[in-house]
N, C-alpha and C positions, 0 to 999 in steps of 0.2 A: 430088617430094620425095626427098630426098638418102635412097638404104637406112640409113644411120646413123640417123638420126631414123626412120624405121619399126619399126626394131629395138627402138629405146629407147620407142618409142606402144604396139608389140605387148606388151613387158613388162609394162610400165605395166599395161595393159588386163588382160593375164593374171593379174597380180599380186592386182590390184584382184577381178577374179573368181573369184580363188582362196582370197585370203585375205580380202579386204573392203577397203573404200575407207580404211579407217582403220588399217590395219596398218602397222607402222612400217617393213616391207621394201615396198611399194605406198609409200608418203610416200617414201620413197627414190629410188623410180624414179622418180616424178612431180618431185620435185627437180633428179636428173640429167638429165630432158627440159627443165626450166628452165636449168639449165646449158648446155646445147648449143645450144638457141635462144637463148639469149643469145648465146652466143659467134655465131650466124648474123645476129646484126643484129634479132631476132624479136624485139623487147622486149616489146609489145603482150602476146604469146602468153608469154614466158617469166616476166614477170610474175603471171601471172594462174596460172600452174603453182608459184611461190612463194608466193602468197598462198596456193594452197588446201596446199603441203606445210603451211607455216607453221600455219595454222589446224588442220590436220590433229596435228600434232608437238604444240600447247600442250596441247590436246584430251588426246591418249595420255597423252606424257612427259612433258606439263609446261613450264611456262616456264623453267625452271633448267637442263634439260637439252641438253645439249652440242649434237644433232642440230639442239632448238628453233633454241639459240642462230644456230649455222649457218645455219642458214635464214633469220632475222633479215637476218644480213648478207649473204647471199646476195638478198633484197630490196632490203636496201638499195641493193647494186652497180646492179642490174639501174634502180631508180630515178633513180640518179646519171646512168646513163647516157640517159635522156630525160629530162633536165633536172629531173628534181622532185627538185632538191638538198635542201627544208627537207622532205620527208618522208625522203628519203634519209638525212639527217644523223642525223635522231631514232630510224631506224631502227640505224646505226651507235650511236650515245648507246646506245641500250636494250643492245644489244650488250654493252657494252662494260661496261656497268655490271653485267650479270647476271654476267659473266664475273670482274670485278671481284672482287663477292658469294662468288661459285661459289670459285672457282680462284686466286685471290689473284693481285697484279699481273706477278707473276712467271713466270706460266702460261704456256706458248706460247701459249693459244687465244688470251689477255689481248692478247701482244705483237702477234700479226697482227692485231687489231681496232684496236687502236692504229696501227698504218701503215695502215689503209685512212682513218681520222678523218686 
């Protein structure tokens, strides 16, 4: 295993025992390990580290919240890319609509969820 990715699992873990599984700095880290397995081709695994920030972020912050939002689409990428285009999409849609709601079309967050749809 690549030390990048140990760095980012030891956080994680530290984070999580430090603060607790639900803190929105531990969702963070568990995000950015999603992030980087992704980017290694781990979809499986990067996934499944999206779904739990995801679950973890609505939990705390709320579904309206910028981090939630993120993570949304940060799902949805990771979808797109092993082919589960029509949950991918809905994952983008959701996106894109809270953002919509949130921040009006004019947002950046707005405009970058618009170029990933």
């Amino acid at each position: 295993m690549p030390l990048f990715i140990q760095h980012i699992r030891r956080a994680s873990e530290a984070r999580e025992k430090v603060l607790g599984h639900e803190h929105p700095d531990t969702l963070t880290s568990v995000s950015n390990l999603g992030l980087v397995l992704d980017r290694q081709g781990k979809y499986e695994e990067a996934e499944a580290m999206h779904r739990r920030a995801l679950e973890g972020y609505q939990d705390v912050l709320g579904h309206e919240h910028p981090d939630t939002l993120t993570s949304v689409s940060n799902l949805g990428l990771v979808l797109d890319r092993q082919g589960e285009y029509e949950e991918a999409e809905a994952m983008h849609r959701r996106a894109l609509a809270r953002h919509v709601e949130v921040s009006g079309r004019g947002h950046p967050p707005t405009v970058t969820t618009l170029d990933i749809i």
